[in-house]
PQR file of N, CA, C, O and H, with PARSE charges and radii, in Angstrom:
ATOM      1  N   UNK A   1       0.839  -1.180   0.000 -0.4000 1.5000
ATOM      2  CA  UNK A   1       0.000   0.000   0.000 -0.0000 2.0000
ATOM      3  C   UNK A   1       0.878   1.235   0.000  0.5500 1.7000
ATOM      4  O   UNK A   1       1.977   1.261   0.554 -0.5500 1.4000
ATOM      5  N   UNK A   2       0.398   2.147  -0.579 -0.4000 1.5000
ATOM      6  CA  UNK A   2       1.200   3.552  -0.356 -0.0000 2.0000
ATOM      7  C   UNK A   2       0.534   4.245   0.299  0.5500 1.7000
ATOM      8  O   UNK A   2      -0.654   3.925   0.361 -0.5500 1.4000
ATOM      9  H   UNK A   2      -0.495   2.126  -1.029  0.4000 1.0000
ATOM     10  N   UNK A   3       0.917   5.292   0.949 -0.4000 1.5000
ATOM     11  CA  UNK A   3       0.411   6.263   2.242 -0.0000 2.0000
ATOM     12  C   UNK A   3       1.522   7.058   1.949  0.5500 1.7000
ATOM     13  O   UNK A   3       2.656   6.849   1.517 -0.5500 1.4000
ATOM     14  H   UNK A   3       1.881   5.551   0.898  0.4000 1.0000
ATOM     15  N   UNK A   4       0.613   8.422   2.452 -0.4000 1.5000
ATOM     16  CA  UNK A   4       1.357   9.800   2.254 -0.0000 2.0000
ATOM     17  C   UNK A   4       2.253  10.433   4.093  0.5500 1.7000
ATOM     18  O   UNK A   4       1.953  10.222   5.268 -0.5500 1.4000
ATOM     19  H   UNK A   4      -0.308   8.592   2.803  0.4000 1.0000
ATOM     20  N   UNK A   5       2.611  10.686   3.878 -0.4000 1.5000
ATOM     21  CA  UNK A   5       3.210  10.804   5.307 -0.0000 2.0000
ATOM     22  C   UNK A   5       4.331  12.487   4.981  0.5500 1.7000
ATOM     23  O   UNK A   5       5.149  12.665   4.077 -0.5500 1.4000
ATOM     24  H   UNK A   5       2.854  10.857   2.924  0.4000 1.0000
ATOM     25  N   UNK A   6       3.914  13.458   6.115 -0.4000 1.5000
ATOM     26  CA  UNK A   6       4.377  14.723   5.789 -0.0000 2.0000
ATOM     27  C   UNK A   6       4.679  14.952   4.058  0.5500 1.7000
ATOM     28  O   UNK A   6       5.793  15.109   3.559 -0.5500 1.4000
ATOM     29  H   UNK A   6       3.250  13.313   6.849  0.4000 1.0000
ATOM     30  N   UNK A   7       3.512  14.924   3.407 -0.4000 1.5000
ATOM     31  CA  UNK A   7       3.568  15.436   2.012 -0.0000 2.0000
ATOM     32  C   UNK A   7       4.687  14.411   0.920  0.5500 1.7000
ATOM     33  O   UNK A   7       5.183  14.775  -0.146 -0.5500 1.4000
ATOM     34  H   UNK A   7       2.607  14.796   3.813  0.4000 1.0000
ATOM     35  N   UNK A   8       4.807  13.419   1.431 -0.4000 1.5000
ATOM     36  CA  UNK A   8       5.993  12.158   0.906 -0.0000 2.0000
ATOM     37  C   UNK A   8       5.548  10.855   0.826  0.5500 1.7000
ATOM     38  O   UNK A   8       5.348  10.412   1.957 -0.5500 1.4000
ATOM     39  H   UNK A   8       4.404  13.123   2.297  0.4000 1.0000
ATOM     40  N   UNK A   9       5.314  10.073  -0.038 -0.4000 1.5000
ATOM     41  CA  UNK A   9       5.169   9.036  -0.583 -0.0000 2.0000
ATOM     42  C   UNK A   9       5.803   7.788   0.181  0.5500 1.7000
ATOM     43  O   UNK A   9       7.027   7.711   0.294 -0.5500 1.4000
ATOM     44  H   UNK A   9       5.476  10.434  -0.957  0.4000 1.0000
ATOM     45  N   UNK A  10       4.858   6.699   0.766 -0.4000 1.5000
ATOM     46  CA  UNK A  10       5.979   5.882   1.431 -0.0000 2.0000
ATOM     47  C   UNK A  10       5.285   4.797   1.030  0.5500 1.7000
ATOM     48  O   UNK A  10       4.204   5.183   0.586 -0.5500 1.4000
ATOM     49  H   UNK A  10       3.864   6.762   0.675  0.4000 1.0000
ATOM     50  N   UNK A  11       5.437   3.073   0.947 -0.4000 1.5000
ATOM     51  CA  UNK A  11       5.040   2.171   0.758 -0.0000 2.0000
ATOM     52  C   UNK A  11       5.222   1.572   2.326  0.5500 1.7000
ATOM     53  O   UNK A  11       5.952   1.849   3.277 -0.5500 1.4000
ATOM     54  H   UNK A  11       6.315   2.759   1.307  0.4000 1.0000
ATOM     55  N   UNK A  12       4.103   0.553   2.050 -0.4000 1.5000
ATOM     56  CA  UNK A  12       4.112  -0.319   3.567 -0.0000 2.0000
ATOM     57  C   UNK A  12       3.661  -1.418   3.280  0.5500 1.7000
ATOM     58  O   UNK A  12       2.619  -1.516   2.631 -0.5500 1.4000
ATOM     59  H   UNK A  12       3.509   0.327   1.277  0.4000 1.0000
ATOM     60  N   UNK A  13       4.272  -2.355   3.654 -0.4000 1.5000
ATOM     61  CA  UNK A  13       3.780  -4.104   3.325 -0.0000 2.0000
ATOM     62  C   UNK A  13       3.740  -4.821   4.661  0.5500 1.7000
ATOM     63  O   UNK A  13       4.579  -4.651   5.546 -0.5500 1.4000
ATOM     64  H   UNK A  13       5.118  -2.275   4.181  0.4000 1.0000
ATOM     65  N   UNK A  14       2.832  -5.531   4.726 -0.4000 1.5000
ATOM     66  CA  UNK A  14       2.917  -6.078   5.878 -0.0000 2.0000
ATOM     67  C   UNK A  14       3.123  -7.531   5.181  0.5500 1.7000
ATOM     68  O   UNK A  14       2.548  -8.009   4.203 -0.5500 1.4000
ATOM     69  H   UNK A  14       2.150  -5.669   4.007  0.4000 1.0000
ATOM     70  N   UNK A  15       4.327  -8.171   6.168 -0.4000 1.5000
ATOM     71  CA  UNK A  15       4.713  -9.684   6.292 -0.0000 2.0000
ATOM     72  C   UNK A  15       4.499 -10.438   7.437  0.5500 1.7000
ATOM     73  O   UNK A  15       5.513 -10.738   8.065 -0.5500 1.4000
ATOM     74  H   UNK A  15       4.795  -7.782   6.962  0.4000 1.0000
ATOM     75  N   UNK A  16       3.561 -10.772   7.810 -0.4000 1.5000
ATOM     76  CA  UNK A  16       3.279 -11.696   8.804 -0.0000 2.0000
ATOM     77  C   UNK A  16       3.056 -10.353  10.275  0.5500 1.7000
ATOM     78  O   UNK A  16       2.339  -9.376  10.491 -0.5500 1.4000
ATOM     79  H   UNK A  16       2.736 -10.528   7.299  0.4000 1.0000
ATOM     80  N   UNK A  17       4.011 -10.998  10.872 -0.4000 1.5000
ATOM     81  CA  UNK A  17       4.083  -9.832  12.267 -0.0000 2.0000
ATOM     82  C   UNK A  17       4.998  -8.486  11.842  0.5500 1.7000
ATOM     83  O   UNK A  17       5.136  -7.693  12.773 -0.5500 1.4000
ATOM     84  H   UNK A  17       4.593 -11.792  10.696  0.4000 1.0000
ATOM     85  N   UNK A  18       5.587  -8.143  10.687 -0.4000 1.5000
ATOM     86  CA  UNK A  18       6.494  -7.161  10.359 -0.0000 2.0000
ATOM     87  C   UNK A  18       6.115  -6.235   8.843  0.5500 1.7000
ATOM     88  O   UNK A  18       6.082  -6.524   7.646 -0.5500 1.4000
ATOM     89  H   UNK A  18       5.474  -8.787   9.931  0.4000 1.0000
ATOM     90  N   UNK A  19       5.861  -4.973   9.672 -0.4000 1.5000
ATOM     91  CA  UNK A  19       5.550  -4.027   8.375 -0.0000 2.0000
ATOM     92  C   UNK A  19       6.564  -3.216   8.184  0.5500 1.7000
ATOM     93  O   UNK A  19       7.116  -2.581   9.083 -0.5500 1.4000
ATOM     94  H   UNK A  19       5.887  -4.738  10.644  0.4000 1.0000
ATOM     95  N   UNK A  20       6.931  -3.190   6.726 -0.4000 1.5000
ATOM     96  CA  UNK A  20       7.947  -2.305   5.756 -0.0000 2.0000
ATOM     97  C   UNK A  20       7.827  -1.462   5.879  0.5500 1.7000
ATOM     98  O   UNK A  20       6.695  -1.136   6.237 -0.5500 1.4000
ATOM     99  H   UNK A  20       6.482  -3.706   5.996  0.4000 1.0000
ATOM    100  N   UNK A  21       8.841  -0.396   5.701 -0.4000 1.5000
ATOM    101  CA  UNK A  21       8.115   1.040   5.752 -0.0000 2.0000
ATOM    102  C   UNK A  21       9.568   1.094   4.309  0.5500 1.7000
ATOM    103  O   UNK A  21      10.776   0.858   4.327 -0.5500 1.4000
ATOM    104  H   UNK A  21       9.760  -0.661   5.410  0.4000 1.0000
ATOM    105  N   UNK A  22       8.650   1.500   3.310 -0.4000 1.5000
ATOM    106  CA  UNK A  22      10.155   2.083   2.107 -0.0000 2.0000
ATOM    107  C   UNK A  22       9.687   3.010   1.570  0.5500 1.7000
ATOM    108  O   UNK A  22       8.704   3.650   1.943 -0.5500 1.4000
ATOM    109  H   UNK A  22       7.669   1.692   3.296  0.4000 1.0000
ATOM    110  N   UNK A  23      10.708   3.279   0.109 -0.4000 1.5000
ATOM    111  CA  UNK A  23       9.901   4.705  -0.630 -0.0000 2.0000
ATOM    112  C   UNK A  23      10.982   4.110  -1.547  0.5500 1.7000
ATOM    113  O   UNK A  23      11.991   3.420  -1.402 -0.5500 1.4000
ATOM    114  H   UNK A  23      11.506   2.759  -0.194  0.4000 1.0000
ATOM    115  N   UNK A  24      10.163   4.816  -2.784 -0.4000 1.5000
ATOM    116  CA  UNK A  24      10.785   4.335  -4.226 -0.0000 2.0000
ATOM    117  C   UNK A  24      12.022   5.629  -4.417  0.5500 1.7000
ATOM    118  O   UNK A  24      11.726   6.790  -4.134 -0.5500 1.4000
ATOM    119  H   UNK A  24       9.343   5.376  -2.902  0.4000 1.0000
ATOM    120  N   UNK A  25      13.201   5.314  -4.849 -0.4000 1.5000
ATOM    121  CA  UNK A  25      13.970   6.207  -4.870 -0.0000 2.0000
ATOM    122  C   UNK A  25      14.524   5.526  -6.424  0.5500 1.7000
ATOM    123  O   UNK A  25      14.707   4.348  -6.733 -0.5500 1.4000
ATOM    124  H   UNK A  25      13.441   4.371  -5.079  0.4000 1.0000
ATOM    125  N   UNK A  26      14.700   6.827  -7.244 -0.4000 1.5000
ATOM    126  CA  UNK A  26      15.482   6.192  -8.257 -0.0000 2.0000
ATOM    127  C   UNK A  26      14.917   4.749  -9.384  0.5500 1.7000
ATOM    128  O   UNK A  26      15.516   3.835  -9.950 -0.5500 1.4000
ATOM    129  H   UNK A  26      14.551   7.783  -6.992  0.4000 1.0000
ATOM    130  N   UNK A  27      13.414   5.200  -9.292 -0.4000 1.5000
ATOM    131  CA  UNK A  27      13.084   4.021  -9.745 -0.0000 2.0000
ATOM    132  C   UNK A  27      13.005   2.345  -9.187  0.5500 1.7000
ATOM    133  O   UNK A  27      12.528   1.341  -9.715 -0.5500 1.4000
ATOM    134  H   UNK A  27      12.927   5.942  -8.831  0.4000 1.0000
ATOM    135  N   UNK A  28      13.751   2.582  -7.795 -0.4000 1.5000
ATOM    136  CA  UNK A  28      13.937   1.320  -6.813 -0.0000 2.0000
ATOM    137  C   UNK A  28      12.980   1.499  -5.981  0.5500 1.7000
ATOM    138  O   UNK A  28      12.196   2.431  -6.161 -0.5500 1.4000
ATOM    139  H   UNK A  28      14.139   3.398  -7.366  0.4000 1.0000
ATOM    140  N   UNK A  29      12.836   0.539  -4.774 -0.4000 1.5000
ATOM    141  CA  UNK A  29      12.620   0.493  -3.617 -0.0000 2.0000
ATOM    142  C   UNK A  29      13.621   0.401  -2.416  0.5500 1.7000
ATOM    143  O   UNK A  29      14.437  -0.474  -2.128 -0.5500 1.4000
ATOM    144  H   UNK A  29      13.473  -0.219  -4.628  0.4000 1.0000
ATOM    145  N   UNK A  30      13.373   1.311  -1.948 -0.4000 1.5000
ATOM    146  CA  UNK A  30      14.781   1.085  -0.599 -0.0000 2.0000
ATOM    147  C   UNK A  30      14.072   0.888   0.878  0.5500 1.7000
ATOM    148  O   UNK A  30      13.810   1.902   1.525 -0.5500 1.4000
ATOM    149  H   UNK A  30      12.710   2.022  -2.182  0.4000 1.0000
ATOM    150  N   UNK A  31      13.774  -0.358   1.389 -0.4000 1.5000
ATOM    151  CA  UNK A  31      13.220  -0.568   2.462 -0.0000 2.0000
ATOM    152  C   UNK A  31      14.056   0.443   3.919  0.5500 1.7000
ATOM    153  O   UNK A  31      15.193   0.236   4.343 -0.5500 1.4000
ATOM    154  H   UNK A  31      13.986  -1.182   0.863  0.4000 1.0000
ATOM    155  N   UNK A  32      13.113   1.466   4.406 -0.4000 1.5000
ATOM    156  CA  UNK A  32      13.679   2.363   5.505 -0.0000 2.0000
ATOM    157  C   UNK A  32      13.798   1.138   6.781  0.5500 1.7000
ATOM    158  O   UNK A  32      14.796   0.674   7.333 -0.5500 1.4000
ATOM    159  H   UNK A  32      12.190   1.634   4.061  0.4000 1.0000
ATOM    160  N   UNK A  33      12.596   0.904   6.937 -0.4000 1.5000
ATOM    161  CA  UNK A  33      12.213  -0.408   8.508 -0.0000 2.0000
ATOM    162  C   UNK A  33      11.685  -0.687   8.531  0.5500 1.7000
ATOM    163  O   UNK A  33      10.593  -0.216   8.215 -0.5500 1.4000
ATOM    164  H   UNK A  33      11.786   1.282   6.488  0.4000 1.0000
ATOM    165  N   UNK A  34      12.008  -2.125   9.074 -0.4000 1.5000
ATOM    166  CA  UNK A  34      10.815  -2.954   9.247 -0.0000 2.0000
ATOM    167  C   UNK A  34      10.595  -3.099  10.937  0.5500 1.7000
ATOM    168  O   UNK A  34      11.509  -3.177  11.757 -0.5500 1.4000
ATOM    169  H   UNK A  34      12.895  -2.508   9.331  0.4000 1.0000
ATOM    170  N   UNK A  35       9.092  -3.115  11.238 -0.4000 1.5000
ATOM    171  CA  UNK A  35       8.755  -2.918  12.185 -0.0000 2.0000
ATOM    172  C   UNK A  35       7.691  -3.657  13.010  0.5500 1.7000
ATOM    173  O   UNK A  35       6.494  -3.471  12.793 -0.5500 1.4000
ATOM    174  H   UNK A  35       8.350  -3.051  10.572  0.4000 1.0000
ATOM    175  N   UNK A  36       8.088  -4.409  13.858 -0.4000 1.5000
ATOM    176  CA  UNK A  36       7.361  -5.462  14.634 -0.0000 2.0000
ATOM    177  C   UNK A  36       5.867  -4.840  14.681  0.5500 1.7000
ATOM    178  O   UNK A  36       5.630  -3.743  15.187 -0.5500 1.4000
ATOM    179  H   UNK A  36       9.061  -4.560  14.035  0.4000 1.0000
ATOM    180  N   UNK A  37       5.099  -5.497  14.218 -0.4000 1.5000
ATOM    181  CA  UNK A  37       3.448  -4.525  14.446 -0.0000 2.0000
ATOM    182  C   UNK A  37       3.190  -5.053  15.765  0.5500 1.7000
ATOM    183  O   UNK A  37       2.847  -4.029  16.357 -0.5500 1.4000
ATOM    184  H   UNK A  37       5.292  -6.388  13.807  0.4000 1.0000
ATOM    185  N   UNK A  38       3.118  -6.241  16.830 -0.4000 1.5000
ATOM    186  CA  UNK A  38       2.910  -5.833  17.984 -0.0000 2.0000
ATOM    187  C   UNK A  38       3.165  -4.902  18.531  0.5500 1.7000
ATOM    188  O   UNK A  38       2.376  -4.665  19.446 -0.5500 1.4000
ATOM    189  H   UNK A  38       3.396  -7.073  16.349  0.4000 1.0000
ATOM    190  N   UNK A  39       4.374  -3.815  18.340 -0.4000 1.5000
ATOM    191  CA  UNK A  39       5.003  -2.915  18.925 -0.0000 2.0000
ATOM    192  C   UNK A  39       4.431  -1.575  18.601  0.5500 1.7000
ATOM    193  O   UNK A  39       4.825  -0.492  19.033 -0.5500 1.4000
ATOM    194  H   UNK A  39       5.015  -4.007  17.596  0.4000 1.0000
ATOM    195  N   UNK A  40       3.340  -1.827  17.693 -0.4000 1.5000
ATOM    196  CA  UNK A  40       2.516  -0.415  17.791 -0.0000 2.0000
ATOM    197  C   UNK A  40       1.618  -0.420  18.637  0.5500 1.7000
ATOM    198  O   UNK A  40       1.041  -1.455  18.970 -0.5500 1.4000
ATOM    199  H   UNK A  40       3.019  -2.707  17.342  0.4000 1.0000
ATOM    200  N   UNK A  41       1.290   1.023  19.236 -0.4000 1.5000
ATOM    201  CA  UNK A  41      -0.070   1.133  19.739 -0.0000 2.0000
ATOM    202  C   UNK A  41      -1.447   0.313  19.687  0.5500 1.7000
ATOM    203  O   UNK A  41      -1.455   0.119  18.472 -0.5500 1.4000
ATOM    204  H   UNK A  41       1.758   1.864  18.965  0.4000 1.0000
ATOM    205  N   UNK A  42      -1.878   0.085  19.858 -0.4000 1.5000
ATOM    206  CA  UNK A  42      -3.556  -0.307  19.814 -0.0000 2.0000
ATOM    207  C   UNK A  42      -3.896   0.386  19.072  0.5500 1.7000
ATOM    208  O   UNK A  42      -3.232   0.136  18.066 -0.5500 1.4000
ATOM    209  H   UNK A  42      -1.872   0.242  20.845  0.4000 1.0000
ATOM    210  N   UNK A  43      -4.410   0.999  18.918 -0.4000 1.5000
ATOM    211  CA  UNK A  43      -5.124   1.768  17.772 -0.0000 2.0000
ATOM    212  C   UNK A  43      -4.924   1.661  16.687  0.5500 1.7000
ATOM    213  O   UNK A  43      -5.817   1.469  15.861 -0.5500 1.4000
ATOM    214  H   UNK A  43      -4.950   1.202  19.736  0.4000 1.0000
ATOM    215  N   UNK A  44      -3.190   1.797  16.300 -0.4000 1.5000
ATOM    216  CA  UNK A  44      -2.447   1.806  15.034 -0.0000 2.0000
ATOM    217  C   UNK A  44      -2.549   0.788  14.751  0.5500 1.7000
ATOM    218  O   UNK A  44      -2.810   0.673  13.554 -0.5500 1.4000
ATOM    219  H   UNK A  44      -2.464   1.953  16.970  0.4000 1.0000
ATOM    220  N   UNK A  45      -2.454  -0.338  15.407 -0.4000 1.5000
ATOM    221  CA  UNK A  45      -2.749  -2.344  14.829 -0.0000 2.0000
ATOM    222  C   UNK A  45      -4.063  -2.317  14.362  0.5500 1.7000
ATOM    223  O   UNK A  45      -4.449  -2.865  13.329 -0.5500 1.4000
ATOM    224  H   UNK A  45      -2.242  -0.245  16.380  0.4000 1.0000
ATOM    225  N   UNK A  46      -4.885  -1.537  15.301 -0.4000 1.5000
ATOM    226  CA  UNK A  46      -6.417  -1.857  14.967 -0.0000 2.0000
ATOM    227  C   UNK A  46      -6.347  -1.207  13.593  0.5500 1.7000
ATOM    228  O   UNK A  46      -6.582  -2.042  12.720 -0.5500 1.4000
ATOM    229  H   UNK A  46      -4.571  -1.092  16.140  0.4000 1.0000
ATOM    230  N   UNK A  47      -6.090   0.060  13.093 -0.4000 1.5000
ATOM    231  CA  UNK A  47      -6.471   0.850  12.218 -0.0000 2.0000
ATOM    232  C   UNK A  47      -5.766  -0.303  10.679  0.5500 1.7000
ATOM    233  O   UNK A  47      -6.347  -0.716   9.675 -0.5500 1.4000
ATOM    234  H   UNK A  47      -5.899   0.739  13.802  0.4000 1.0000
ATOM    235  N   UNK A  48      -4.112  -0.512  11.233 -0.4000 1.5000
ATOM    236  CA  UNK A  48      -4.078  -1.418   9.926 -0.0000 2.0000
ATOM    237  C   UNK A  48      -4.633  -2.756  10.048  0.5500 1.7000
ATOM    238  O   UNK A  48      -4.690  -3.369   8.982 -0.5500 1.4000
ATOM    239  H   UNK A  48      -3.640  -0.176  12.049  0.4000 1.0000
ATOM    240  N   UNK A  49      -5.066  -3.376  11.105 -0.4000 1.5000
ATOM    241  CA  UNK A  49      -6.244  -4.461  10.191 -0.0000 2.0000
ATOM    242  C   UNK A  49      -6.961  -4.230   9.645  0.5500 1.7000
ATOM    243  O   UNK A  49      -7.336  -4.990   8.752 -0.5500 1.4000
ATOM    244  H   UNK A  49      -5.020  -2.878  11.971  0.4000 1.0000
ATOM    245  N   UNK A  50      -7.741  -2.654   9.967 -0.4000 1.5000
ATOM    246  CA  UNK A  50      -8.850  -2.571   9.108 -0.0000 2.0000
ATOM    247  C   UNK A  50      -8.472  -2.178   7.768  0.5500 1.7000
ATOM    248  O   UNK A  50      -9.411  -2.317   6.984 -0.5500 1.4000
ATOM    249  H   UNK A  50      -7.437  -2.036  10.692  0.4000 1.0000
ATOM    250  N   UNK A  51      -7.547  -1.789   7.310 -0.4000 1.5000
ATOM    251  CA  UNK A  51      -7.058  -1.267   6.044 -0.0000 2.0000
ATOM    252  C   UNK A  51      -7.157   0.053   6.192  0.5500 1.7000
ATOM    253  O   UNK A  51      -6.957   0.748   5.196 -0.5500 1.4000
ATOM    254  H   UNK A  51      -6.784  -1.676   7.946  0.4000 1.0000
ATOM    255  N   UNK A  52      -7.479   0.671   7.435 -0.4000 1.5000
ATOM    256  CA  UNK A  52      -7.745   2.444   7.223 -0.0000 2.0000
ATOM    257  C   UNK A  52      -5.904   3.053   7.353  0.5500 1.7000
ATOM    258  O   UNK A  52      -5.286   3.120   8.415 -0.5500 1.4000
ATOM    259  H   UNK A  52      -7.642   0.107   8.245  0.4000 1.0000
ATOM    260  N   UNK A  53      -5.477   3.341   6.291 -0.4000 1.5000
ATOM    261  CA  UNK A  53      -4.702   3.728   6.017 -0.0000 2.0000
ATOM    262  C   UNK A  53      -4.513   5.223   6.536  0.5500 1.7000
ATOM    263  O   UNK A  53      -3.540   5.715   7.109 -0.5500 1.4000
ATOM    264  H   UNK A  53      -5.979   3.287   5.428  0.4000 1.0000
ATOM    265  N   UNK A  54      -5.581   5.733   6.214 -0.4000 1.5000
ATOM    266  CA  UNK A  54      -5.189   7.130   6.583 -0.0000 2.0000
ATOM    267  C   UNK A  54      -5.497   7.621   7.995  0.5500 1.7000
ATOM    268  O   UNK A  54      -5.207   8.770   8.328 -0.5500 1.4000
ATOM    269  H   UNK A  54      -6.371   5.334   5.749  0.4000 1.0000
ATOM    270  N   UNK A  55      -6.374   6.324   9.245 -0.4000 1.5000
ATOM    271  CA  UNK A  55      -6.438   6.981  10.620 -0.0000 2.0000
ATOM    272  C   UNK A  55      -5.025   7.299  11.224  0.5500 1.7000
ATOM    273  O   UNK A  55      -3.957   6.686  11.225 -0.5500 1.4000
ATOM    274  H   UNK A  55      -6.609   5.391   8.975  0.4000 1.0000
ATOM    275  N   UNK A  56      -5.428   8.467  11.720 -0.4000 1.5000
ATOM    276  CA  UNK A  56      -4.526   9.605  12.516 -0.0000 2.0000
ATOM    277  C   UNK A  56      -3.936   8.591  13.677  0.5500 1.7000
ATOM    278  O   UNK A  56      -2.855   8.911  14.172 -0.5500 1.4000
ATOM    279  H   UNK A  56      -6.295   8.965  11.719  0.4000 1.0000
ATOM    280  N   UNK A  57      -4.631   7.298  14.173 -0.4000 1.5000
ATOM    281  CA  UNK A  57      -3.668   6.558  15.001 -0.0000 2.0000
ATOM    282  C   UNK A  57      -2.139   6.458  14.005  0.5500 1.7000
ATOM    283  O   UNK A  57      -1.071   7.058  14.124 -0.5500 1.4000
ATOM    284  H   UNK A  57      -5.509   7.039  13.771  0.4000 1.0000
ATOM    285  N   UNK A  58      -2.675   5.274  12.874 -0.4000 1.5000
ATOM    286  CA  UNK A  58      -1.029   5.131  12.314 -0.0000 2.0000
ATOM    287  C   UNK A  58      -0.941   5.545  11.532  0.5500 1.7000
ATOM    288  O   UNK A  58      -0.445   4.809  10.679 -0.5500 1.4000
ATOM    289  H   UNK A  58      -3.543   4.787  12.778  0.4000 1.0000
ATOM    290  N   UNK A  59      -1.204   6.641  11.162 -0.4000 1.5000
ATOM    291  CA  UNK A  59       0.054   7.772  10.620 -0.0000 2.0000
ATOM    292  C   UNK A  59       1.019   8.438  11.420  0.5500 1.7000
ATOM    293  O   UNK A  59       2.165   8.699  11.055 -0.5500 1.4000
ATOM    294  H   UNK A  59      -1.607   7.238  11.855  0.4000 1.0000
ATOM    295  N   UNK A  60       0.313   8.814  12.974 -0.4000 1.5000
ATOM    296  CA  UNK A  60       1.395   8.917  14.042 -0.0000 2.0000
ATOM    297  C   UNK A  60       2.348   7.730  13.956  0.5500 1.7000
ATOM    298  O   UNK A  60       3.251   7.904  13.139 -0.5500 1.4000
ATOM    299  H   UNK A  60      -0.618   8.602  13.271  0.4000 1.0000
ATOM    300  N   UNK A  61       2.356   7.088  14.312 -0.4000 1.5000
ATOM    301  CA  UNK A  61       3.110   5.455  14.557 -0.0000 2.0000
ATOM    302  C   UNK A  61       4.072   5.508  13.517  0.5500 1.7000
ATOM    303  O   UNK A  61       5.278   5.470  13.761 -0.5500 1.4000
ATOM    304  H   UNK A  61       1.622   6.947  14.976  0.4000 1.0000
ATOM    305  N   UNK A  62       3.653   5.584  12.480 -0.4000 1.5000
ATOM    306  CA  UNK A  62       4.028   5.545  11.032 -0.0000 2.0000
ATOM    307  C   UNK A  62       5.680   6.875  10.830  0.5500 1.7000
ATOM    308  O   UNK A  62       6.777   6.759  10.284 -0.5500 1.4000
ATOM    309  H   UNK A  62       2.673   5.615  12.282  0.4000 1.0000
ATOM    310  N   UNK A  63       4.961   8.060  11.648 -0.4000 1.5000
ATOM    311  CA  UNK A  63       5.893   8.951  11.195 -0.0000 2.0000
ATOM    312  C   UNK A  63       6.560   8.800  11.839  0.5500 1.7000
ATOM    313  O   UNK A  63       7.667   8.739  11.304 -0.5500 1.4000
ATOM    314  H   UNK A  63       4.070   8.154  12.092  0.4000 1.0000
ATOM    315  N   UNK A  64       6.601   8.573  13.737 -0.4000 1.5000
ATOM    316  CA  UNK A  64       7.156   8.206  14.512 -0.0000 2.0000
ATOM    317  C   UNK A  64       8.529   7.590  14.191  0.5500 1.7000
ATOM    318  O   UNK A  64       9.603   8.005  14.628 -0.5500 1.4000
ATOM    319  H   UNK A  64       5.702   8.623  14.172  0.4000 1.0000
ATOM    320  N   UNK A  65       8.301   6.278  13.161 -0.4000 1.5000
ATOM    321  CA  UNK A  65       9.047   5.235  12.651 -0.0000 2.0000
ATOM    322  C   UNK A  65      10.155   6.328  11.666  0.5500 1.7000
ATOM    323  O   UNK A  65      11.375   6.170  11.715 -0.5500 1.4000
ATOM    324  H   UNK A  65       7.429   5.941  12.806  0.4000 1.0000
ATOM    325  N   UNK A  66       9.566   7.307  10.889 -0.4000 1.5000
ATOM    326  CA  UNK A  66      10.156   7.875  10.020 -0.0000 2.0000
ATOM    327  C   UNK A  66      10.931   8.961  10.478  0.5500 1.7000
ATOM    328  O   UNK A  66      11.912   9.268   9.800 -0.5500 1.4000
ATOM    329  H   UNK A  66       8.575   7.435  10.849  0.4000 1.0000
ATOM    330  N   UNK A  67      10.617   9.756  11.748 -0.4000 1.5000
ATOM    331  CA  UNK A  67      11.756  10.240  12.320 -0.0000 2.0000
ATOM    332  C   UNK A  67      12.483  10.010  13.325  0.5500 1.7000
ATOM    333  O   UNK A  67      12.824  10.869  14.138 -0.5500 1.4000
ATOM    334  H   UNK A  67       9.820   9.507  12.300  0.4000 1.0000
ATOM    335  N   UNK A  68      12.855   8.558  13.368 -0.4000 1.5000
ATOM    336  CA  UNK A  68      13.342   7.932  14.316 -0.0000 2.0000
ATOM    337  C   UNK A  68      14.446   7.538  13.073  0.5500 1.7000
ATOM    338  O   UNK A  68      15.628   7.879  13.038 -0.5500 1.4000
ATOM    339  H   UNK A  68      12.578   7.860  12.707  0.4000 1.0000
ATOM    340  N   UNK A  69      13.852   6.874  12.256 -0.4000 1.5000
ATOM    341  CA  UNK A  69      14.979   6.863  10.702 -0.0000 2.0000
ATOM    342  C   UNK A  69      16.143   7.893  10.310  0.5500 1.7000
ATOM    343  O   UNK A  69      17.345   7.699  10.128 -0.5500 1.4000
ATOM    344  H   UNK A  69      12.892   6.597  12.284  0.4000 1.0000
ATOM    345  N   UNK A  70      15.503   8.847  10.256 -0.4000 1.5000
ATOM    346  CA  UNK A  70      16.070  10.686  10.135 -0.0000 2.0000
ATOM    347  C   UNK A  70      16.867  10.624  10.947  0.5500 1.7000
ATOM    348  O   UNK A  70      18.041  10.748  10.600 -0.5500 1.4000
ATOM    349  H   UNK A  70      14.527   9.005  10.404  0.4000 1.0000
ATOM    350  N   UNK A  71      16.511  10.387  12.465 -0.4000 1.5000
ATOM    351  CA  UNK A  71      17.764  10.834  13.032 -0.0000 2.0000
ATOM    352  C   UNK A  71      18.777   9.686  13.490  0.5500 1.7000
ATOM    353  O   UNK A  71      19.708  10.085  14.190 -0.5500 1.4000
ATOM    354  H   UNK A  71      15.557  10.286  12.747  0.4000 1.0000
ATOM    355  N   UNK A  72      18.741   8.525  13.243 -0.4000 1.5000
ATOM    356  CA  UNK A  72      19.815   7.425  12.709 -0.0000 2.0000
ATOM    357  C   UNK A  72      20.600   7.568  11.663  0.5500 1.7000
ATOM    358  O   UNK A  72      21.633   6.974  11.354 -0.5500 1.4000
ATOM    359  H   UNK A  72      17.985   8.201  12.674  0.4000 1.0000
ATOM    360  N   UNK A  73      19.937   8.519  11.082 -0.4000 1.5000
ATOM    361  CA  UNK A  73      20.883   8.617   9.902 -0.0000 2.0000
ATOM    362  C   UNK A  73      21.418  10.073   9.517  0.5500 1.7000
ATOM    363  O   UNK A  73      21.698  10.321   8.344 -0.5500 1.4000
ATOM    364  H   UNK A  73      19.098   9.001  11.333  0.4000 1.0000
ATOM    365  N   UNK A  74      21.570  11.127  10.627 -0.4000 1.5000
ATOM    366  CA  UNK A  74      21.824  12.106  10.778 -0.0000 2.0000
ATOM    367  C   UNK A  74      23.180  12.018  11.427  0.5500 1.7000
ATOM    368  O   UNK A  74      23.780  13.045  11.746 -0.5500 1.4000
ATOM    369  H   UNK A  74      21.344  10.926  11.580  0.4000 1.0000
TER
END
């Protein structure tokens, strides 16, 4: 699935207990993290079983993940 996250394009796959978080760069995919989904909130698990992509639970969760990335790699 793709989801927009601060005005930026990100893909997310879920594999079993572990969701991707990447973004197409260059015509590729470059997986940022993968991320234990027990380890989200309640809400944010609930919201991606349901497929609601865009509840405000995990998109927090989501960005969370993405500037936690940023500054690993700062």
């Amino acid at each position: 699935m793709t989801i927009e996250l601060g005005g930026e394009e990100y893909q997310v796959r879920r594999e079993g207990g572990t969701l991707r978080l990447g973004r197409q760069v260059g015509g590729e995919m470059t997986w940022l993290d993968d991320i234990e989904v027990s380890l989200l909130p309640g809400p944010a698990r609930e919201a991606l079983d349901r497929g609601e992509h865009a509840d405000p639970a995990l998109q927090t969760a989501l960005r969370g993940v993405l500037d936690a990335e940023v500054k690993r790699g700062s």
